[in-house]
Each structure stands twice: as structure tokens, then as C-alpha cells.
N, C-alpha and C positions, 0 to 999 in steps of 0.2 A: 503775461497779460492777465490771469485767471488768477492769478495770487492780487496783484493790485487790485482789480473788483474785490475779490474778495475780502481783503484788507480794508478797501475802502467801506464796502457796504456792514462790516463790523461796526468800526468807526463810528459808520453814522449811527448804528443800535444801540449801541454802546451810551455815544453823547443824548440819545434820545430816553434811554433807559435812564441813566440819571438827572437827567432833567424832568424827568416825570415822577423822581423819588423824591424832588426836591419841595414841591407842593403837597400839603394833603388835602387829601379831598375831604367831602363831605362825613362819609361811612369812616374815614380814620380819626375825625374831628370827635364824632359821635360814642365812637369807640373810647377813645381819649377819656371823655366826659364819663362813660359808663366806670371806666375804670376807678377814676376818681370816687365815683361815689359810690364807688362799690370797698374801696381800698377807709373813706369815712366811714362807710358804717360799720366795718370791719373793727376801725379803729375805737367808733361808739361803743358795742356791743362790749369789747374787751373789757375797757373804761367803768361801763353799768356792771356787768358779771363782775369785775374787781370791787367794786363799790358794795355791792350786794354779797361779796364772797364775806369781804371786812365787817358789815352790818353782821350779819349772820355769826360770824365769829366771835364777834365783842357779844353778842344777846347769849352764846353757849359759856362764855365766859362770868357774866353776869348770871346766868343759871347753876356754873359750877361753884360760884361765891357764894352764892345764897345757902345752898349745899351742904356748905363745908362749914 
């Protein structure tokens, strides 16, 4: 008898647990969002420091022509 409760009251933990994984809330919503525009400006920055890496290159190159 101790097994079946048992058993059963897993079950129901169990079915409750993932039905509550199945929704996000508000703070996972928020989270989500944070990441995102955490992961864009990530991706900005890289983008301007490559653009600025290239600028910077081409002006040492035009300095070592003139140079030479």
C-alpha cells in the first residue's frame, strides 16, 4: 500500500513539475530579452572594433606608403 502512495504521489510531482516547465514566466521572459540584447551588443561591438581595427590598418598602410 506504501509503494502505491508513493508511486502515486510522485506521479503527481512529477506531471506537476513539468507542466510548470512548460510555461515561462515573467523573470524567464525578461531573462530571455536580457540575453538577447546582451548577445546584440556583443555582436555590435565586435562589428565597430573590426571596422575600426580595418580603418586603423588601411591609415598605417597609407603612412607606410607615403614612407617609402
Amino acid at each position: 500500500m506504501k509503494n502505491k502512495i508513493l508511486i502515486g504521489t510522485l506521479l503527481v510531482a512529477f506531471v506537476l513539475a513539468v507542466t510548470g516547465c512548460e510555461e515561462k514566466g515573467p523573470a524567464e521572459k525578461a531573462g530571455e530579452k536580457i540575453d538577447n540584447v546582451a548577445s546584440d551588443i556583443k555582436d555590435n561591438t565586435k562589428d565597430a572594433l573590426d571596422k575600426a581595427d580595418d580603418t586603423v590598418e588601411d591609415a598605417g598602410d597609407k603612412i607606410e606608403n607615403k614612407t617609402d
